[in-house]
C-alpha positions, 0 to 999 in steps of 0.5 A: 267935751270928754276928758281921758282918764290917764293912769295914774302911773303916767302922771306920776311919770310926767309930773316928776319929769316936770319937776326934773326939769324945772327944778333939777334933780336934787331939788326936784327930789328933795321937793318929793321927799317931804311927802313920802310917808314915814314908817314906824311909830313916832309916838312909841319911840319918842316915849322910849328915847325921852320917856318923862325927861323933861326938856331941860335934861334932854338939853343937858345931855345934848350939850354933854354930847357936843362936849364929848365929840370935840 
């Protein structure tokens, strides 16, 4: 038994046409949104919004926040 090898761009191709059927559109895309990958550097920025606050004073400002928007 032989078994051809498709490239991957058509099974890409079938697989999403697939999930667009079964799922519809907004859930088959919201199913394949979790596994595009991020960009950036989560670490680097997480130290430059947080830096050494603690989780109390992020807490704080958050609810500072919400006070000020209503």
């Amino acid at each position: 038994m032989t078994t051809e090898i498709r490239p991957l761009v058509e099974i890409n191709r079938q697989a999403i046409r697939l999930l667009y059927r079964e799922l519809g559109v907004a859930d088959a895309v919201r199913f394949l949104r979790q596994f595009t990958a991020g960009f950036g550097d989560y670490t680097r920025e997480r130290e430059l919004l947080f830096g050494q606050k603690t989780l109390e004073e992020i807490v704080g400002e958050i609810e500072a926040r919400r006070q000020q928007d209503t």
